[in-house]
C-alpha positions as CSV (number, residue, x, y, z in Angstrom):
1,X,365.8,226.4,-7.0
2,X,365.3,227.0,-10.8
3,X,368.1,228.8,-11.1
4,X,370.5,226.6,-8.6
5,X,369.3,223.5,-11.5
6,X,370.3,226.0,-14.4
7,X,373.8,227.1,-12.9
8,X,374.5,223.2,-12.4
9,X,373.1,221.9,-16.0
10,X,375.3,225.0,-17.2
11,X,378.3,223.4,-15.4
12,X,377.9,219.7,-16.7
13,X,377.5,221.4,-20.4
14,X,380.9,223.0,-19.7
15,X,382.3,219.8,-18.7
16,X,380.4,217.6,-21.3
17,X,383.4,216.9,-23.5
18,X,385.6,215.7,-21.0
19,X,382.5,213.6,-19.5
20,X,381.2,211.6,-22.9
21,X,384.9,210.8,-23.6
22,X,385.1,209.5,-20.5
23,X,381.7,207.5,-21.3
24,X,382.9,206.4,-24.7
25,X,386.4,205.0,-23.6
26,X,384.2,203.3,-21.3
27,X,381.9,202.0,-24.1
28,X,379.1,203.6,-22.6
29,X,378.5,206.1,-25.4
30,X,377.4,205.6,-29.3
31,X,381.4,207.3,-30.8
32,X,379.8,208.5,-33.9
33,X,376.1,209.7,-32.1
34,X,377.2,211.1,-28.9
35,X,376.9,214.7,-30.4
36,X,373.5,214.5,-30.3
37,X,373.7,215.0,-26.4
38,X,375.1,218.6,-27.1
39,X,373.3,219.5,-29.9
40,X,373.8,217.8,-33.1
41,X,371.3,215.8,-34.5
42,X,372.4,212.6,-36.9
43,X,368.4,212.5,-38.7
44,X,366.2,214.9,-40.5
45,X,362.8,216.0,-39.5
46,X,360.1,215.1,-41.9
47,X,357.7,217.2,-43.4
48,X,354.0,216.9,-41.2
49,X,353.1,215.8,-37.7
50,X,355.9,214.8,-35.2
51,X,355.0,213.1,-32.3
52,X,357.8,213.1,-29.9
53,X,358.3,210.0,-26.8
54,X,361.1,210.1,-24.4
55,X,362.4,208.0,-22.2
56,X,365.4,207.1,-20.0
57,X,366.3,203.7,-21.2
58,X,365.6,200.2,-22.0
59,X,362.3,199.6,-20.3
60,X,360.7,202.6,-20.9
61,X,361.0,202.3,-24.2
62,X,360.3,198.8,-24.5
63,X,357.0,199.4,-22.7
64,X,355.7,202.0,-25.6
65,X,356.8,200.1,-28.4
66,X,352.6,198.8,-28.8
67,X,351.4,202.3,-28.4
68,X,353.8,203.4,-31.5
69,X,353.1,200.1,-33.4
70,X,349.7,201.8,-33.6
71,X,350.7,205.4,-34.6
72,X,352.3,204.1,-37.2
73,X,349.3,202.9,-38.7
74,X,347.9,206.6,-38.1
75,X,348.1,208.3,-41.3
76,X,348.1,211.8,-39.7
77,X,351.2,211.1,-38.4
78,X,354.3,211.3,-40.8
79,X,357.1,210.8,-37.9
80,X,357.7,209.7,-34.1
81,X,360.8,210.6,-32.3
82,X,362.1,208.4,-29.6
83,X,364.6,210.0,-27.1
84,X,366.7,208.3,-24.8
85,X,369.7,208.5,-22.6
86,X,371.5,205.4,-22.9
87,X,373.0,203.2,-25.3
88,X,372.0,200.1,-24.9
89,X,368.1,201.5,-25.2
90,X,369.5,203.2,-29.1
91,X,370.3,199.6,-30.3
92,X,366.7,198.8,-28.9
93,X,364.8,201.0,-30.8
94,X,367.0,200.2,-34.0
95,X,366.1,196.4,-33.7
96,X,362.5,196.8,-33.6
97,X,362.6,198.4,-37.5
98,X,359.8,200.8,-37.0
99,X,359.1,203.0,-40.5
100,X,358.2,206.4,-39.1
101,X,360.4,206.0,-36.0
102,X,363.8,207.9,-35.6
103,X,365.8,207.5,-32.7
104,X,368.0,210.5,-31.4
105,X,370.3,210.9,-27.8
106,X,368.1,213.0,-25.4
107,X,370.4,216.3,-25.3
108,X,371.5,217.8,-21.8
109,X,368.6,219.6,-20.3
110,X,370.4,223.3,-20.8
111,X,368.1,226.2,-21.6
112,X,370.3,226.8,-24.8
113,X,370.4,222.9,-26.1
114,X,366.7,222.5,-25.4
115,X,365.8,225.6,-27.8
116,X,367.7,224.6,-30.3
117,X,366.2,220.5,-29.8
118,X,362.6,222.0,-29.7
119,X,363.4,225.0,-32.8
120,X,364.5,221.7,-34.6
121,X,362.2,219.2,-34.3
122,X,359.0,221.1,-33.6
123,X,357.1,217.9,-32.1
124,X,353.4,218.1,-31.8
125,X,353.0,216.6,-29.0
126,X,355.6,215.1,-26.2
127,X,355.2,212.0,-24.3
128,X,357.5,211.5,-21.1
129,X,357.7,207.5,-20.0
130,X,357.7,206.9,-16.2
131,X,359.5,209.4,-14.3
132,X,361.6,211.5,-16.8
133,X,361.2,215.0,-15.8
134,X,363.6,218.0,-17.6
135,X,362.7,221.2,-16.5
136,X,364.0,223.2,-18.8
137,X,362.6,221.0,-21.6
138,X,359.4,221.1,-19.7
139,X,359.2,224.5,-19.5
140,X,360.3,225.2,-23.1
141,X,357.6,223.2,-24.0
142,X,354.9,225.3,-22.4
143,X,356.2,228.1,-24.0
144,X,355.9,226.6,-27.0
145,X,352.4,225.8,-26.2
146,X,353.4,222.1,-26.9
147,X,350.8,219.8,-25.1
148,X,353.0,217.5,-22.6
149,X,351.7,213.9,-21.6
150,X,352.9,211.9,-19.0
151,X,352.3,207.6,-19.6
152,X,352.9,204.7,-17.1
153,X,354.5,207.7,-14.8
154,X,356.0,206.0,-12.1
155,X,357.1,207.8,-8.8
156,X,358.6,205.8,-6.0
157,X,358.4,207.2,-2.4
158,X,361.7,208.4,-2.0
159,X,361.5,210.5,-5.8
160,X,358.4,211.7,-4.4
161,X,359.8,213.0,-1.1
162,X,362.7,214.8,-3.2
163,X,360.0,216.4,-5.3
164,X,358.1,217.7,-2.1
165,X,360.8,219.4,-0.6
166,X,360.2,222.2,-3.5
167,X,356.5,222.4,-3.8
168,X,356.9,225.9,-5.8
169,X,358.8,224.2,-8.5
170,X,356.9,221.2,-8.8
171,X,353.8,223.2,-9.0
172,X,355.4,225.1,-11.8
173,X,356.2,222.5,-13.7
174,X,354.2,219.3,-13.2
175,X,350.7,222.0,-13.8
176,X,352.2,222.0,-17.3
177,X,350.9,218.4,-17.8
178,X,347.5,217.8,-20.0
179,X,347.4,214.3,-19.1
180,X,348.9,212.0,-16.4
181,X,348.5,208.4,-16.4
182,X,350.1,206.3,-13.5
183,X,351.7,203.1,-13.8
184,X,350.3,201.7,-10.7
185,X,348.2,202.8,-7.5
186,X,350.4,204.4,-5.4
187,X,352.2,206.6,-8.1
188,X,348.4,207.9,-8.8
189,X,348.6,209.2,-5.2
190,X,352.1,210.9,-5.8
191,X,350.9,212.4,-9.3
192,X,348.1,213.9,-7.5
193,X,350.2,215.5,-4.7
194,X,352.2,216.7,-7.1
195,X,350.2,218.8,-9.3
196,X,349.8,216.9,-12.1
197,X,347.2,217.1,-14.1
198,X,344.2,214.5,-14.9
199,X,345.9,211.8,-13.1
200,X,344.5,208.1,-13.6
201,X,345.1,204.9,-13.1
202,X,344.6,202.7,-16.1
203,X,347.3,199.8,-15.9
204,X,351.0,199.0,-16.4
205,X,351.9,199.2,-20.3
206,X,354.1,197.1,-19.9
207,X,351.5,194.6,-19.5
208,X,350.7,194.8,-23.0
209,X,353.1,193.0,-26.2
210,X,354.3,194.4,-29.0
211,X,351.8,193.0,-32.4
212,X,355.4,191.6,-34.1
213,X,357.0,190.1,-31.1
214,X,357.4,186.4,-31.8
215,X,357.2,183.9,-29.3
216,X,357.4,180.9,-31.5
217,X,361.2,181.6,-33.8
218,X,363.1,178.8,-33.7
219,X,367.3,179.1,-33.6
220,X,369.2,176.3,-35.3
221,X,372.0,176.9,-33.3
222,X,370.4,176.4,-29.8
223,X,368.3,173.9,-30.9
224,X,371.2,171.7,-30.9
225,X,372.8,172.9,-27.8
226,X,369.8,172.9,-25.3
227,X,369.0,169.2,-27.4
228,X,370.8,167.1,-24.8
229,X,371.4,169.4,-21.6
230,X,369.4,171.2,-18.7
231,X,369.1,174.6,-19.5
232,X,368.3,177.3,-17.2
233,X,368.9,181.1,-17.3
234,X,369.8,184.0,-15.0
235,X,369.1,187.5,-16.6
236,X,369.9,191.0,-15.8
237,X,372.3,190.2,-13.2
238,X,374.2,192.5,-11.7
239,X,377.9,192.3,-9.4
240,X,378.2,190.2,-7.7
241,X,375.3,188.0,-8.2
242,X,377.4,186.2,-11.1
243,X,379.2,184.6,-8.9
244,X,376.5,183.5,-6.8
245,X,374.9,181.5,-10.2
246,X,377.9,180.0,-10.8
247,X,378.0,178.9,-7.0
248,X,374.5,177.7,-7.9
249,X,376.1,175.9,-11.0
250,X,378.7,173.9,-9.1
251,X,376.1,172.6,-6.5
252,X,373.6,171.6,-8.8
253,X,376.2,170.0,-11.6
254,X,376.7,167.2,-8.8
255,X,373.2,165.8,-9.4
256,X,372.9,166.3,-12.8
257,X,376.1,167.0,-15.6
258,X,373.5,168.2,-18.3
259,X,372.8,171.0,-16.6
260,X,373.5,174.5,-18.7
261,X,373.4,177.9,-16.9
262,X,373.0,181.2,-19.1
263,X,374.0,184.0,-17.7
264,X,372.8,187.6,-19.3
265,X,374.1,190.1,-17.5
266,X,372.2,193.8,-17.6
267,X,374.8,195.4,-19.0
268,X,377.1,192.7,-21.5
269,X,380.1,195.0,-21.4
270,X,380.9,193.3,-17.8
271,X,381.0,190.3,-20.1
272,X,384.7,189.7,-19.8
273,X,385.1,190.1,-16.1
274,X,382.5,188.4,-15.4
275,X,384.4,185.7,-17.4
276,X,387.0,185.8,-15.4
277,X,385.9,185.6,-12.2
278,X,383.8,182.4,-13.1
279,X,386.7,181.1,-14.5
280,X,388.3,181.6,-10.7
281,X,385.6,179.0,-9.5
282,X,386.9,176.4,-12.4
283,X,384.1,176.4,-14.4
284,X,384.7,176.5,-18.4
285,X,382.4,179.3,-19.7
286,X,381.8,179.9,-23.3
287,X,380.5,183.5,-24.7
288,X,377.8,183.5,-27.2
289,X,379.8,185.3,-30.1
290,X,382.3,182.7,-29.9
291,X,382.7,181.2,-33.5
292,X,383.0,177.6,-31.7
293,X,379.4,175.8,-30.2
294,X,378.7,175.0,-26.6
295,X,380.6,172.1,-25.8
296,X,379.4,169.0,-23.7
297,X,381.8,170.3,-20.5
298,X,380.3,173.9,-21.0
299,X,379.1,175.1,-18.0
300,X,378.5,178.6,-18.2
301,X,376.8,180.0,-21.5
302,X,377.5,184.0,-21.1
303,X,375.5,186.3,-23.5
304,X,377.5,189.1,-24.1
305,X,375.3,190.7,-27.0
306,X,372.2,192.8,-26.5
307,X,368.7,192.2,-27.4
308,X,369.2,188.1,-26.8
309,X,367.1,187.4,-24.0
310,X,363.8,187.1,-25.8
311,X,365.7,184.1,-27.4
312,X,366.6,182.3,-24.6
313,X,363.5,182.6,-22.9
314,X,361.8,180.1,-25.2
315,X,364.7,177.7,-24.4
316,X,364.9,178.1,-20.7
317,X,361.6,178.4,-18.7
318,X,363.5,178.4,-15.2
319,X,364.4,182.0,-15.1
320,X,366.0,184.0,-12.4
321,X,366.0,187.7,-12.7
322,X,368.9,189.5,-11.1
323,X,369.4,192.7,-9.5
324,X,367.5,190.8,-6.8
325,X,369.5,189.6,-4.4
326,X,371.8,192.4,-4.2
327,X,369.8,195.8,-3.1
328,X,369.2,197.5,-6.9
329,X,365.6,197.1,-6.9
330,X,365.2,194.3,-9.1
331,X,364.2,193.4,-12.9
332,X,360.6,193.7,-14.8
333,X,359.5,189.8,-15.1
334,X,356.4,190.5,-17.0
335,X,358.2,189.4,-20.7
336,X,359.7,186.3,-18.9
337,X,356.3,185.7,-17.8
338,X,354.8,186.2,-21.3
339,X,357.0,183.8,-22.6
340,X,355.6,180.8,-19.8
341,X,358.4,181.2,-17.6
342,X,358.4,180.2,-13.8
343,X,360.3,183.2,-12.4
344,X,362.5,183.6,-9.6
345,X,364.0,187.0,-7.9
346,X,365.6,187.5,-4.5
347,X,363.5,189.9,-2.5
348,X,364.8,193.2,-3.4
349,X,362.5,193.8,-6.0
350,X,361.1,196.9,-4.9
351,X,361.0,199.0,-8.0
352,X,358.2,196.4,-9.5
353,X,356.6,195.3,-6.2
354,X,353.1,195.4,-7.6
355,X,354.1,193.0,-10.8
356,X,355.7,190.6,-8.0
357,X,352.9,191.1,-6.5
358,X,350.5,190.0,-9.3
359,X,353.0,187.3,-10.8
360,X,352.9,185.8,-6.9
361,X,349.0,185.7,-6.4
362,X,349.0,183.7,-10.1
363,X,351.8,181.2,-8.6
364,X,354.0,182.4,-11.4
365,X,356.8,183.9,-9.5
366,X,358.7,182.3,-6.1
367,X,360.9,184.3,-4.0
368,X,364.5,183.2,-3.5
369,X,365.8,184.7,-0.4
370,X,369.7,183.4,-0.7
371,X,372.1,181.0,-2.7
372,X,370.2,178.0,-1.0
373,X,366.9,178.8,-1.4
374,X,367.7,179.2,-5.4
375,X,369.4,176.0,-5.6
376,X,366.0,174.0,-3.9
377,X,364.0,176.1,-6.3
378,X,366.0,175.3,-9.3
379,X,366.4,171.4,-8.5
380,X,362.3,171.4,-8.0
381,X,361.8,173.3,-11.4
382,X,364.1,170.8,-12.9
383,X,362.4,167.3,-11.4
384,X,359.1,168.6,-12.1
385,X,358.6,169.8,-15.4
386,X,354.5,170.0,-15.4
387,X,354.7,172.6,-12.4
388,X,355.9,175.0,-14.9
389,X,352.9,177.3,-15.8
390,X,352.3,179.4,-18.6
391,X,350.8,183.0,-18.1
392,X,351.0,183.8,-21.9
393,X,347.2,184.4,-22.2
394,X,345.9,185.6,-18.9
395,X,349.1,188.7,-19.4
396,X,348.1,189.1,-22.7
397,X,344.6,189.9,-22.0
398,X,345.4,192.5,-19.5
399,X,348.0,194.0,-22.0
400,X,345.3,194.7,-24.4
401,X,342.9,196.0,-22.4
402,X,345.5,198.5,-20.7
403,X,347.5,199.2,-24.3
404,X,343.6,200.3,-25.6
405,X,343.0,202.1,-22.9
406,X,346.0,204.3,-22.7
407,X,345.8,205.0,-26.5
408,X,342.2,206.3,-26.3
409,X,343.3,208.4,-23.2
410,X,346.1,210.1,-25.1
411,X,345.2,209.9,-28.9
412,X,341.6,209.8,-28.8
């Protein structure tokens, strides 16, 4: 099986030029940093102890970004690489302004680009977020005699069912783990069968907030858009739930004309589609890097810049998170929720049942099953403001206990 994965990560290398100009015609690829997927690294390594995270993209990052607030402050530690794989999560990383941090493109898992990441870097320790599982790196690692940690691993049954069909290899590689910390009960159970090793169960990191993040900035601009209409906001929506909230839109407009719907799609390079096909319904839509302001007539406020959403969850406390109705598994709620919003998902959330699950039993989250079921949702959120609840504390409490327990379990 090893050396099936090696003649196929082989191949893509081979093919890897064609494949990222594909990706950065496509806008899905950094055009000056994409040769740091084959090998050719934009930072230097400092002098001293490297610790070294990686993770696939915006949320797994985003859920260590507390654990590496506090290495910072550790002054055996002169510099932390973050890896990733997508684009998006790069411009993540940048925003947050961390001093030691560098962020650098995970390179293809080859045998040959791996050596040469690992020869270069030389990382004291690696960290893999969630499921993010390399071979090769893995087993360059142990040859190294790198100690590998696993934090808020997540396995879903059907990863877990492709793992088991090659118990040799997984028993090869996953035995290479020191410690393996689960993101929720039933991953623990997979870990285990799996052959990881030390496997617990501490909590979700992404239950825990970053010490910087701001919940009270104030925006000038939206101050005086949101100052006489009805905001409320659908994020992370995917095709072709767009159209649904604009659906939404039209329906509810009827009652009240000072109603505002935001739209934040999970991935803003839709943006101008999306635009048009909201336009088909007759709606006027304005995009948020237009020079002009929101007009009275706007309908539709579409955010097509990363790393905005924070933002307009102060504004907008009805909140629907896409990816929901259609079946992709659905969005994490826990930062709308940190920010006191009442949050609403179609039922395919499968990928964070057990935080719809927790945000339900603390009447913070309400299922939407279709168009209609949103609409009666929205109109109730709107016409009764005091049922909105906040969950800032009660989240934060759990953060802190699971961020301090995850740090001691690594670091300690």
């Amino acid at each position: 099986m090893l050396f099936a994965y090696r003649f196929l990560i082989n191949l893509i290398l081979l093919l890897s030029p064609i494949i990222l100009i594909f990706r950065i015609i496509k806008k899905k690829e950094d055009p000056l940093r994409f040769k740091e997927k084959i090998g050719f690294f934009s930072n230097k390594r400092a002098a001293g102890t490297l610790i070294w995270f990686h993770g696939a993209s915006v949320g797994e990052l985003q859920s260590v970004i507390p654990i590496i607030e506090k290495l910072e402050k550790n002054k055996n530690i002169q510099q932390i690489l973050v890896t990733s794989n997508t684009l998006s999560s790069s411009k993540i990383i940048k925003n947050k302004k961390l001093k030691k941090v560098i962020h650098q493109f995970f390179p293809i898992d080859s045998n040959f680009l791996i050596k040469k990441f690992l020869n270069y870097w030389r990382p004291s320790m690696a960290i893999f977020i969630d499921s993010e599982f390399w071979p090769n790196t893995i087993l360059n690692l142990k040859e190294r005699k790198i100690p590998i940690n696993l934090i808020n691993g997540r396995i879903t049954y059907k990863t877990f069912n492709r793992w088991k069909k090659f118990p040799h290899l997984t028993k090869k590689l996953f035995s290479n783990f020191k410690i393996s910390l689960a993101s929720n009960i039933e991953s623990e159970g997979f870990l285990k069968e799996l052959n990881f090793n030390k496997v617990r169960y501490i909590g979700n990191l992404k239950y825990s907030q970053s010490i910087n993040e701001n919940f009270n900035f104030n925006n000038k601009r939206l101050d005086k858009i949101f100052r006489n209409r009805i905001p409320w906001c659908a994020v992370s929506t995917h095709n072709p739930e767009e159209l649904l909230i604009g659906e939404v839109h039209k329906f509810l407009k009827r009652k009240d004309k000072r109603l505002l719907t935001i739209i934040i799609p999970r991935h803003v390079e839709r943006s101008n589609k999306i635009k048009k096909d909201l336009e088909k319904l007759n709606l006027k839509i304005h995009l948020f890097t237009d020079i002009k302001t929101v007009t009275d007539d706007t309908d539709i406020y579409l955010i097509n810049s990363y790393g905005k959403t924070k933002l307009f969850y102060k504004y907008c406390k009805k909140v629907f998170l896409g990816g929901s109705l259609i079946n992709h598994g659905g969005q994490n709620p826990l930062e709308a929720a940190r920010y006191g919003c009442s949050i609403l998902s179609g039922p395919h959330v499968q990928n964070f049942s057990e935080i719809y699950t927790f945000l339900k039993k603390n009447k913070l989250y309400k299922l939407t099953k279709n168009k209609k079921a949103l609409i009666f949702e929205i109109d109730f959120l709107i016409n009764n403001k005091n049922k909105i609840k906040k969950s800032n504390n009660k989240i934060k409490d759990i953060g802190d206990q699971i961020l301090k327990k995850t740090y001691n379990a690594v670091f300690k």
